[in-house]
Backbone bond lengths (Angstrom), bond angles and torsions (degrees), N, CA, C in turn:
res aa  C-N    CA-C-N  psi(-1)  N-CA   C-N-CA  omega(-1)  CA-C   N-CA-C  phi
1 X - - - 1.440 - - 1.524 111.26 -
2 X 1.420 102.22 -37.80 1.682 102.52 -179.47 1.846 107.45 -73.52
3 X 1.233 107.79 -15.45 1.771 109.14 -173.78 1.425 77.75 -79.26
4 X 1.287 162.27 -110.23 1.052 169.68 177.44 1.464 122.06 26.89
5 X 1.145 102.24 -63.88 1.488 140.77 156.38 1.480 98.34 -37.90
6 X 1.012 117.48 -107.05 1.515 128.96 171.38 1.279 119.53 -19.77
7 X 1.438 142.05 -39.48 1.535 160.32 -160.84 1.070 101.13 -97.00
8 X 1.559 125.86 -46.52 2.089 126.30 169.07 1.395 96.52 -59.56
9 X 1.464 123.93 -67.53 1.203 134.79 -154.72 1.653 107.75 -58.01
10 X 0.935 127.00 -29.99 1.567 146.14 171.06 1.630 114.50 -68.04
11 X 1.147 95.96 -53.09 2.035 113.27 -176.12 1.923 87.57 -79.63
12 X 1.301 133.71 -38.83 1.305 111.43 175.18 1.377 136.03 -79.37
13 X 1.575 76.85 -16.77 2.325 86.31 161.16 0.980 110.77 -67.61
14 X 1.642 111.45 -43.72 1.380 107.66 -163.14 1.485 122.29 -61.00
15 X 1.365 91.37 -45.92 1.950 111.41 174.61 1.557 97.94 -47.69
16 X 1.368 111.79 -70.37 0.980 105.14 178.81 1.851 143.01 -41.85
17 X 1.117 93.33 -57.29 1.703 102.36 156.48 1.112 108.62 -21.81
18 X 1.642 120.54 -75.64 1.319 123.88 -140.23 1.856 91.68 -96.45
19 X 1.152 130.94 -5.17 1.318 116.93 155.67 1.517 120.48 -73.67
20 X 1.515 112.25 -26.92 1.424 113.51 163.83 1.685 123.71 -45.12
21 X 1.548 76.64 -56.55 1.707 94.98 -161.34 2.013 104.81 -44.76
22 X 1.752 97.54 -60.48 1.545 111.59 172.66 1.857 109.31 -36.03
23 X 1.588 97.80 -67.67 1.409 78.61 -167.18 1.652 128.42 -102.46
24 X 1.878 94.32 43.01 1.684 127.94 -176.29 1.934 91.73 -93.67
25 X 1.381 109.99 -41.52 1.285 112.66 -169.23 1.659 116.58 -60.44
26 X 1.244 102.76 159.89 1.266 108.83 175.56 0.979 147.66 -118.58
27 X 1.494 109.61 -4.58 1.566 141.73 -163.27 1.870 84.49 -139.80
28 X 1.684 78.15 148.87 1.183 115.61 166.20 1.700 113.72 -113.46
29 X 1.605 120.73 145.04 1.566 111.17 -176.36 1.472 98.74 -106.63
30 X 1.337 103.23 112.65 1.448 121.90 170.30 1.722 136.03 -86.73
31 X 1.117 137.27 -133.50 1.623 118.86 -178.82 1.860 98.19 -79.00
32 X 1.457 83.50 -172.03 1.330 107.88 -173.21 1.862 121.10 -119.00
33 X 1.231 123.17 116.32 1.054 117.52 167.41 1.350 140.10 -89.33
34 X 1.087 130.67 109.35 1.387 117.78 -175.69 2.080 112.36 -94.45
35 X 0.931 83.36 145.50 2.095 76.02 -171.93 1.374 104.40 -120.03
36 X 1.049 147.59 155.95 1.470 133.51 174.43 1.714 93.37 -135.73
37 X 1.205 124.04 116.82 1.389 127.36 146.65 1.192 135.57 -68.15
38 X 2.268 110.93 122.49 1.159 106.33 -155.76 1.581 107.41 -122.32
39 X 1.127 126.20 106.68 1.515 123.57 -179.09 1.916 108.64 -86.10
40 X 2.032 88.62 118.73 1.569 83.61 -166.97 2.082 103.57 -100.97
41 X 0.848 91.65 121.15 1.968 96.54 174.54 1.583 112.15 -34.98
42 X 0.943 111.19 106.26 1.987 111.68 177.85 1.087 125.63 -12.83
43 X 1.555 137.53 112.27 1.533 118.42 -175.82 1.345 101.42 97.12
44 X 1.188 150.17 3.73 1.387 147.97 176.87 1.376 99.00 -129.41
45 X 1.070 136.35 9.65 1.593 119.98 -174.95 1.489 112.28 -68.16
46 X 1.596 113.73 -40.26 1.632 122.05 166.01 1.343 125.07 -49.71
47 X 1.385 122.88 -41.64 1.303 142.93 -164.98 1.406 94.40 -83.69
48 X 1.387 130.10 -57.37 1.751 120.04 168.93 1.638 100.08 -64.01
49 X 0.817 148.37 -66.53 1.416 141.56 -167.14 1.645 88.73 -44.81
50 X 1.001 150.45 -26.96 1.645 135.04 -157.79 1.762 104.87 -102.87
51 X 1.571 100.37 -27.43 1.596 103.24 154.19 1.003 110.66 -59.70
52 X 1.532 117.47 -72.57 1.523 110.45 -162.58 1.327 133.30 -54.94
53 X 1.772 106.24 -9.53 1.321 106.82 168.16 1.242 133.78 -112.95
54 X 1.664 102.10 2.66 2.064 105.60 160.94 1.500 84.23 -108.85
55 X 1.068 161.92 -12.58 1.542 130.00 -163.54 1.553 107.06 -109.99
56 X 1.567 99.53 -66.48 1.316 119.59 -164.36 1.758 111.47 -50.79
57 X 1.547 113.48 -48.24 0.966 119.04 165.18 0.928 144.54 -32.09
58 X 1.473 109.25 -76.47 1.671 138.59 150.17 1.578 117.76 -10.59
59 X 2.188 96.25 -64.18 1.585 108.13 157.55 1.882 119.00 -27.12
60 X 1.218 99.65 -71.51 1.739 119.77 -166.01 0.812 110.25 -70.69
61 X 1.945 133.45 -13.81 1.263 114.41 169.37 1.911 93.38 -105.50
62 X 0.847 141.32 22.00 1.289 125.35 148.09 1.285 114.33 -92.22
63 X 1.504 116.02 -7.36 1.661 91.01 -168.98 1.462 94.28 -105.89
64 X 1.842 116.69 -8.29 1.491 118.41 172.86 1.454 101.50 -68.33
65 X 1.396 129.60 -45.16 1.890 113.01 -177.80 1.408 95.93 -85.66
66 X 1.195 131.83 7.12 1.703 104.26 163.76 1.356 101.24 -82.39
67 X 1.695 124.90 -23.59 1.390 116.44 -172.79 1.897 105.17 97.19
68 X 1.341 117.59 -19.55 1.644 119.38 145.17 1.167 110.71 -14.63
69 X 1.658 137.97 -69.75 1.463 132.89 -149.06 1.571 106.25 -149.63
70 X 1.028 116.90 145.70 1.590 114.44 -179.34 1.812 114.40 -78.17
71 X 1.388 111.26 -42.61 1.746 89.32 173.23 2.024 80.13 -165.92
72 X 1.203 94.39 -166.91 1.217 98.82 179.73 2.152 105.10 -172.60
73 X 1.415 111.04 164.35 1.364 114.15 -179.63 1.441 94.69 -155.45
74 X 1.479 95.33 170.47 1.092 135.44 152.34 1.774 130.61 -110.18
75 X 1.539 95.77 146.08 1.462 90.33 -162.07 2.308 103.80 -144.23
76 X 0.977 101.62 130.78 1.393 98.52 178.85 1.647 125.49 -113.43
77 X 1.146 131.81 126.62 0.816 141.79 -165.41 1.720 121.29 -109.67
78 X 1.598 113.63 165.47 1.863 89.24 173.65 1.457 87.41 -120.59
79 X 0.960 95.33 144.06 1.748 129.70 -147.36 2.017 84.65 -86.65
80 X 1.542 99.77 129.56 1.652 92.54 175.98 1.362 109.43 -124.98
81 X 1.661 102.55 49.08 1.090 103.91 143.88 2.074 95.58 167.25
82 X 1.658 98.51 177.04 1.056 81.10 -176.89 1.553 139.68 -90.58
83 X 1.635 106.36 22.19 1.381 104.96 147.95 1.626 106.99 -130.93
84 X 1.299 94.97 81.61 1.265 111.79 -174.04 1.536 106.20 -115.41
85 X 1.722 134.37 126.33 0.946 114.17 164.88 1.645 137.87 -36.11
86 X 1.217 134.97 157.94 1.732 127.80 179.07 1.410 92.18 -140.23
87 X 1.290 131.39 5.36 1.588 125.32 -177.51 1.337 111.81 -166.78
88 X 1.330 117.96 120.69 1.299 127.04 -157.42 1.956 101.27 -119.12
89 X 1.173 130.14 90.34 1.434 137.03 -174.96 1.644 97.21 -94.57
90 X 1.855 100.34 126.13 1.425 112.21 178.41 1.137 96.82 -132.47
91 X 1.798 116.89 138.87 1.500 130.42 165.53 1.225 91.41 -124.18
92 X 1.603 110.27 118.18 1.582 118.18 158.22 1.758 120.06 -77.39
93 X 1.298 126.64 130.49 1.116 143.64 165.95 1.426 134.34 -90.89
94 X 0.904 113.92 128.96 1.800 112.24 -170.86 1.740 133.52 -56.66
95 X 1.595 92.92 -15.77 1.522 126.47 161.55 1.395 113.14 -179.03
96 X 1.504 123.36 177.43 1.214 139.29 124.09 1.587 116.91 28.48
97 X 1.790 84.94 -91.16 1.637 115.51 -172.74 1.643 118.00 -56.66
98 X 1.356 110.69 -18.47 1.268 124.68 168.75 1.326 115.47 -72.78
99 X 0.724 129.21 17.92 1.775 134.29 -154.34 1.846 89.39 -133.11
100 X 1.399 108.91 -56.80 1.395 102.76 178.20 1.501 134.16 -53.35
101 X 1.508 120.65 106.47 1.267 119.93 165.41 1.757 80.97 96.86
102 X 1.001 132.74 32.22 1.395 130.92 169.87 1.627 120.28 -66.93
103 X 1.571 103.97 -70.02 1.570 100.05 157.89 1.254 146.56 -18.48
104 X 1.311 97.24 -39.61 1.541 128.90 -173.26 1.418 101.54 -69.09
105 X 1.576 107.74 -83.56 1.328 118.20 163.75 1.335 151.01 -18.74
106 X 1.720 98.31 -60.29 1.526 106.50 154.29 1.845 133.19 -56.65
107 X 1.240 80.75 -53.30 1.565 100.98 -169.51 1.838 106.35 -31.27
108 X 1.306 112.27 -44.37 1.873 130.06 164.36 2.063 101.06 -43.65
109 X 1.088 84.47 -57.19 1.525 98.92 -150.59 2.082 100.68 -73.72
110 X 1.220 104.16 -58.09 1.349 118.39 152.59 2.218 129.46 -33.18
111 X 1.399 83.47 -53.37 1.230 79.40 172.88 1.825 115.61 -98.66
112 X 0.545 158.54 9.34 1.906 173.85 -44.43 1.970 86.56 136.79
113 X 1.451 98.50 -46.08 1.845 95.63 -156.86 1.314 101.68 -83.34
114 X 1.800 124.57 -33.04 1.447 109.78 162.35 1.203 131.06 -132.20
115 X 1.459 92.36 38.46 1.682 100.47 165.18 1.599 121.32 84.42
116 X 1.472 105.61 20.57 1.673 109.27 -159.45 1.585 97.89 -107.31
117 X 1.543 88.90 171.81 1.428 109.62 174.06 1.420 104.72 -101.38
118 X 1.420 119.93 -172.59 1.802 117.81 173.14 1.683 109.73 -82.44
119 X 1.905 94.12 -31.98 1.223 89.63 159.24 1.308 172.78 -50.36
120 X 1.441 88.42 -47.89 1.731 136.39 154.28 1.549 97.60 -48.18
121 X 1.194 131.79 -67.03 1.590 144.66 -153.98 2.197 91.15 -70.90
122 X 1.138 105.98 -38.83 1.759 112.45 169.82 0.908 103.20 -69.22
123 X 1.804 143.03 -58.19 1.086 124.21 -163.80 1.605 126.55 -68.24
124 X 1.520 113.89 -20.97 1.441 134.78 -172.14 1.332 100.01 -82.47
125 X 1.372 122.14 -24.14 1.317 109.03 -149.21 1.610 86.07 -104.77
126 X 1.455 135.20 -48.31 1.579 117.33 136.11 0.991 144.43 -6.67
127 X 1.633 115.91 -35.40 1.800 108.75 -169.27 1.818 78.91 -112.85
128 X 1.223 136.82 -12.69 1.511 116.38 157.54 1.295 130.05 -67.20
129 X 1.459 106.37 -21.25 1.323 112.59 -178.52 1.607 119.48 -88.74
130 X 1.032 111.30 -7.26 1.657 126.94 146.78 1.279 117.83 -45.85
131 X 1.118 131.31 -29.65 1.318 139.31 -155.38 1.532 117.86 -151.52
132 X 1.223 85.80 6.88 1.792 76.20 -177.05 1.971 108.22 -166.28
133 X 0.751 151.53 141.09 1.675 166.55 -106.18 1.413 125.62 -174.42
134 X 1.440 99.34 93.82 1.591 99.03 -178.46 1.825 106.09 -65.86
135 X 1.694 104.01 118.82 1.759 87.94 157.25 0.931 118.55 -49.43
136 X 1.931 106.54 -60.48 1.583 96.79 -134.13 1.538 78.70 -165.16
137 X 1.325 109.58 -167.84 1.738 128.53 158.72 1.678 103.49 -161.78
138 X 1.304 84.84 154.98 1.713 93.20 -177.42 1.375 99.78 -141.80
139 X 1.684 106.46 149.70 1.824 108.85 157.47 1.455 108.71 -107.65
140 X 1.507 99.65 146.78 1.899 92.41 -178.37 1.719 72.85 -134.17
141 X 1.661 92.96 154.72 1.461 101.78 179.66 1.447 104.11 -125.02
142 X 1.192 132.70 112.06 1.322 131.95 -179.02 1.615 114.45 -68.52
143 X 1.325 106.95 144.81 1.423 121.13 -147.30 1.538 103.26 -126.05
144 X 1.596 122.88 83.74 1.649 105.17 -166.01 1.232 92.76 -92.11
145 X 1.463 125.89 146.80 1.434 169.39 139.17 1.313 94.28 -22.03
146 X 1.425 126.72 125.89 1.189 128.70 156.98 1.605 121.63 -68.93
């Protein structure tokens, strides 16, 4: 009877605990950002700005009415130094799980919106890279405050 005793009393901390913990928190985990840092070669900053606004675009708003990504921007910066980003491209995501099997997904939806091949999408992404330098990419996950 006393093992009994002891084994509820144990399983109701425990419950308990971890109902603390949940409603101890304070934040909620909200979408997802992904950022990609873009270092553009001197003298090309126009010529990527003229992608990003017949191609790249085009991309992000097809995969925003497929429901792919929640919104996305562009953002410019002054570069403090010379491999310093000068263009900061963000597609927000609805989580995590949105990220999985993404490639896959888009790539339909992406190419449908401007008419490309996988090829086509290699060859462009070649003659950008002439001129222009992925830093990096990052996910930041926004964290609302209860």
């Amino acid at each position: 009877m006393k093992l009994r005793l002891w084994v509820l009393a144990t399983l109701a901390s425990v419950f308990a605990s971890a109902a603390f913990a949940q409603a101890g928190r304070t934040y909620t985990e909200g979408p997802v950002m992904q950022v990609v840092s873009i270092d553009i070669t001197a003298g090309h900053f126009d010529e990527y700005m003229a992608y990003l606004a017949s191609t790249w675009i085009k991309e992000q708003e097809a995969l925003k009415s497929a429901g792919l990504i929640l919104d996305y921007h562009i953002y410019s910066t002054l570069a403090g130094g010379p491999d310093s980003a000068d263009v900061y491209l963000a597609t927000t995501y609805k989580n995590l799980a949105a990220l999985d099997g993404f490639e896959e997904r888009s790539s339909a939806v992406t190419n449908k919106a401007l008419g490309n091949t996988p090829e086509a999408d290699m060859k462009g992404m070649a003659g950008r890279n002439s001129y222009r330098k992925v830093l990096g990419i990052e996910l930041l996950r926004q964290l609302e405050i209860k």
